[in-house]
Every structure is written in structure tokens, then in C-alpha cells.
C-alpha positions as CSV (number, residue, x, y, z in Angstrom):
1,X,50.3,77.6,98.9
2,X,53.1,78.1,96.4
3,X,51.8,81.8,95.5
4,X,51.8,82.3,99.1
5,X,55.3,81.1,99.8
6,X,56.4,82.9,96.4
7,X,54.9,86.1,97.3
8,X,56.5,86.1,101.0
9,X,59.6,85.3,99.5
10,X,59.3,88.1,96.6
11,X,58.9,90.5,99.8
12,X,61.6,89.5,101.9
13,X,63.9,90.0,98.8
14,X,62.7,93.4,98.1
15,X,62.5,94.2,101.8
16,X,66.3,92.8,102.3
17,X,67.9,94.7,99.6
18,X,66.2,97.4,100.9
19,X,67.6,97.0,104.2
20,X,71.3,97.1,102.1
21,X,70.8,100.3,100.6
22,X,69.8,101.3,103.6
23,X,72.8,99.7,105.1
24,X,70.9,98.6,107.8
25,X,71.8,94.4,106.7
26,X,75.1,93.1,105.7
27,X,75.4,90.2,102.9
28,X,75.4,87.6,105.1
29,X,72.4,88.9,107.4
30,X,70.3,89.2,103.6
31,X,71.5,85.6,102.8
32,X,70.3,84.6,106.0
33,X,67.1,86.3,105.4
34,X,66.3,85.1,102.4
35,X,67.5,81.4,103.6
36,X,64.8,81.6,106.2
37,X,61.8,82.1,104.8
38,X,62.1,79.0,102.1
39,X,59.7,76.5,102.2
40,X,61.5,73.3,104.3
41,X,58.3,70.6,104.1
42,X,57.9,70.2,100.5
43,X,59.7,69.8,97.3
44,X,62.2,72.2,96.8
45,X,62.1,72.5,92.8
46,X,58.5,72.7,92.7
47,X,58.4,75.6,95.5
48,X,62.0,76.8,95.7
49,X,62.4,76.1,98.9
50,X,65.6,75.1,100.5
51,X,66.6,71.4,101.7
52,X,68.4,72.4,105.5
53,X,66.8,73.8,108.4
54,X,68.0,76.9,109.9
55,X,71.0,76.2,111.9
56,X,72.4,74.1,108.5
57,X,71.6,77.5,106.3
58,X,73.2,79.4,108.8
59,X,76.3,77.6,109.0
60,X,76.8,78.0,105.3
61,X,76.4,81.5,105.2
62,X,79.0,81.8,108.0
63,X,81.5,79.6,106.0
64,X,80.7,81.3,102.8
65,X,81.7,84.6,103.9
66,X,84.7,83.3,106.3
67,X,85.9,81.5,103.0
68,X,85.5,84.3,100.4
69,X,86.9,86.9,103.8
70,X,89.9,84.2,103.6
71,X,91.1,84.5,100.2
72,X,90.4,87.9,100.0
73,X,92.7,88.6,102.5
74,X,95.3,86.2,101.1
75,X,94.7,88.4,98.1
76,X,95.8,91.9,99.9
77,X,98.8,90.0,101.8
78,X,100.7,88.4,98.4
79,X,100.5,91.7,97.5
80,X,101.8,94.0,100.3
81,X,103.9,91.7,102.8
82,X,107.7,91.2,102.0
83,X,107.7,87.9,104.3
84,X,108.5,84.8,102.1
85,X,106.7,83.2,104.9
86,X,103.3,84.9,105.3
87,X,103.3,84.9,101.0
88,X,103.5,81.3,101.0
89,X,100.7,80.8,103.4
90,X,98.9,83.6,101.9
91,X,98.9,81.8,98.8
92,X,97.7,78.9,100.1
93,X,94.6,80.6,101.4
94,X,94.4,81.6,98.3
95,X,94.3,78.1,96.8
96,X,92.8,76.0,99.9
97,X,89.8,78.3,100.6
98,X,89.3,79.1,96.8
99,X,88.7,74.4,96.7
100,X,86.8,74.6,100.1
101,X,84.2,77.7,98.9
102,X,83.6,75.9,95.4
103,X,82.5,73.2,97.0
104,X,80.3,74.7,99.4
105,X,79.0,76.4,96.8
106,X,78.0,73.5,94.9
107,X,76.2,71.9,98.0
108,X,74.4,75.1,98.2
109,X,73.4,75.3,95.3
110,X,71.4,71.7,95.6
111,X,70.3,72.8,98.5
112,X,69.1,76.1,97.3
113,X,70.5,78.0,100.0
114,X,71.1,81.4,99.1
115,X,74.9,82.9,99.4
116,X,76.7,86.3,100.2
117,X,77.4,87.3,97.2
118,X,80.2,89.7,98.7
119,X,82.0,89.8,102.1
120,X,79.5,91.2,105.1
121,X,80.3,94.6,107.2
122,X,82.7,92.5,109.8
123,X,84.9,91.0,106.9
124,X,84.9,94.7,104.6
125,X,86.0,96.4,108.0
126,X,89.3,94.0,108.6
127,X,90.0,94.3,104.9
128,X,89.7,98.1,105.1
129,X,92.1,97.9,108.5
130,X,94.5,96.1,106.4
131,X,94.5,98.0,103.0
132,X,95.9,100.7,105.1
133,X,98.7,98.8,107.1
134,X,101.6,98.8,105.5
135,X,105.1,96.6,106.6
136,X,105.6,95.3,109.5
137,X,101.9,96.9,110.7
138,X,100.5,94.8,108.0
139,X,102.2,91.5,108.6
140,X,101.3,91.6,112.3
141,X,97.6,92.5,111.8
142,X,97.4,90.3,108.8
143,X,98.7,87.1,111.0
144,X,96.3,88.0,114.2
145,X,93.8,88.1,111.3
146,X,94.3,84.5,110.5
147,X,94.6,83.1,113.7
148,X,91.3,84.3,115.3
149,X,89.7,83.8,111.5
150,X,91.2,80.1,111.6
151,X,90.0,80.0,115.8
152,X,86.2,80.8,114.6
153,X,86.8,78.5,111.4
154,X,87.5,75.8,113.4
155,X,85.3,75.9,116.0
156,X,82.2,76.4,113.0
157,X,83.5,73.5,111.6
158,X,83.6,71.3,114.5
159,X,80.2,72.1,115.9
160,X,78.6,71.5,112.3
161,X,80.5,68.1,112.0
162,X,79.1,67.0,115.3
163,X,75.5,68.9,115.3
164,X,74.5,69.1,111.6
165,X,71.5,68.0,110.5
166,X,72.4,67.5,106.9
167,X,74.7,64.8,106.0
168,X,76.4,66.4,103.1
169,X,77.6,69.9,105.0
170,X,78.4,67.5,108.3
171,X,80.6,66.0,105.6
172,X,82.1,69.1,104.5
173,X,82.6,70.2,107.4
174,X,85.0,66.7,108.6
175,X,86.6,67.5,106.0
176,X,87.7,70.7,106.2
177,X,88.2,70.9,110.2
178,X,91.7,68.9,109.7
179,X,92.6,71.6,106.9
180,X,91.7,74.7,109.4
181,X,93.3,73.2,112.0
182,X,96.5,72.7,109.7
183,X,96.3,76.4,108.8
184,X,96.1,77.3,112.0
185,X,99.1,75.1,113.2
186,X,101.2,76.9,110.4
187,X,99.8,80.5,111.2
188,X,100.6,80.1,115.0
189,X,104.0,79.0,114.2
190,X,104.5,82.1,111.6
191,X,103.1,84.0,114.7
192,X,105.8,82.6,116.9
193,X,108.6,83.5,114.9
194,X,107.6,87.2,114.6
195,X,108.2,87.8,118.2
């Protein structure tokens, strides 16, 4: 059984970085992937299987890439915006999600759930549409970035912390809804005093 297993997972890995040369998956979609065909009834040293279900896996991936999308992005706007406002809270993207996606990544890593490694076609597309805004272009497009990033956050985080199955992400998750929601309460202010 554990040859069997290894084998299927040696081929889904081979057929998902496949499907990214290809560019027919993302990094999320191959994390997903990879996620799904681990072994969920048996020990997951002996078998490297993973220790969530699906839904649990999938909700990591999702935060994973959100998270690394976030501080990227903070990245790009302490560098090109001029607004001592939007710097600050760029920073503490920066700093906030930086905390939150160590973490996660130390629960995945006991669980064994594979990671993106890099940020998947959705995420490289907005950075790409912001690289090349400069100004007040960029400071608008970087704020409507991080209200509907913090709107999707949130609402991730809230269904995980009421319908998790594991007990350590549902945790995570509590936890960082009240810091999402806080960024979100200071990005929709920024917002406010654009107009």
C-alpha cells in the first residue's frame, strides 16, 4: 500500500509540474494537487500522507498564497507610493502577514501539507497591474487591492474558524480574523480619505 500511494504521488508530482511548464496549473492549483492525493487514514510519517482533509488543505493553500500575495504587494507599495499613509500600512503588511504566513507555515509543515512556493497566476497578474501604475494610479489600485484582498481574507478566515475540521488551522484562523478585520478597518478608512 505504501508503494502504491508513493508511486501515485511520484506521478501526480511529475504530472503537476508538468502542467506548470505547460502553464496549464498555477502554484496554488499544484499545491492543491499534490495536497490531494496524500494518504489521510494512516500515519503520516510512515506514508507521507497529510493530517487534514481536503477542505482544511485547501484553506491553507488559499491563505498561503493570499499571505505571501499580501506582503508582496506591501513590498511594491513602500517602494513606489509617496503617501505616508498607505507606507505605513504597507509596512505593516509587510510585518503582520510576514508573522501570520510563518505560522501557517509551521502548522503545515506538521501537517505535511504542501505550499505554493510562489504567488499563483491571480496574485502575479495584480502584481504585474501594479508594477506598472505609477502615483496616484498606483495608490488607488494598490488600496482597492487591499480592500477586496482583506474582503476574501476575511471571509476565508471566518468560514475556516467556524467549519474547520482541524483544531489547529480553526485556531489560526480565530486568530487572525480580528487582525484582517483590523486591516481592513484601517484600509477602508485610507480609502475614504482618498476621495
Amino acid at each position: 500500500m505504501k508503494k502504491l500511494i508513493y508511486s501515485l504521488s511520484i506521478s501526480v508530482a511529475a504530472f503537476a509540474f508538468q502542467g506548470c511548464s505547460n502553464g496549464t496549473k498555477d502554484a496554488k492549483e499544484t499545491a492543491d494537487s499534490l495536497n490531494k492525493v496524500k494518504d489521510t487514514t494512516t500515519d503520516i510519517m510512515a506514508t507521507g500522507g497529510i493530517a487534514v482533509g481536503e477542505s482544511d488543505a485547501e484553506f491553507t493553500t488559499k491563505a498561503a498564497v493570499g499571505g505571501m500575495a499580501e506582503v508582496e504587494y506591501g513590498k511594491l507599495a513602500v517602494q513606489k507610493t509617496t503617501n505616508a499613509k498607505i507606507k505605513d500600512f504597507a509596512n505593516m503588511m509587510i510585518t503582520d502577514h510576514s508573522k501570520a504566513n510563518e505560522e501557517l507555515m509551521a502548522i503545515a509543515k506538521i501537517k505535511n501539507i504542501t505550499l505554493p512556493a510562489i504567488l499563483d497566476d491571480e496574485h502575479q497578474k495584480k502584481m504585474h497591474e501594479l508594477n506598472v501604475k505609477i502615483g496616484n494610479d498606483f495608490d488607488k489600485t494598490y488600496v482597492e487591492t487591499m480592500i477586496d484582498g482583506h474582503k476574501k481574507k476575511l471571509k476565508l478566515m471566518q468560514d475556516e474558524a467556524k467549519d474547520g475540521k482541524d483544531a489547529e488551522l480553526r485556531a489560526f484562523a480565530m486568530k487572525t480574523a480580528p487582525i484582517v478585520q483590523s486591516h481592513l478597518d484601517m484600509i477602508n478608512k485610507i480609502h475614504e480619505g482618498m476621495k
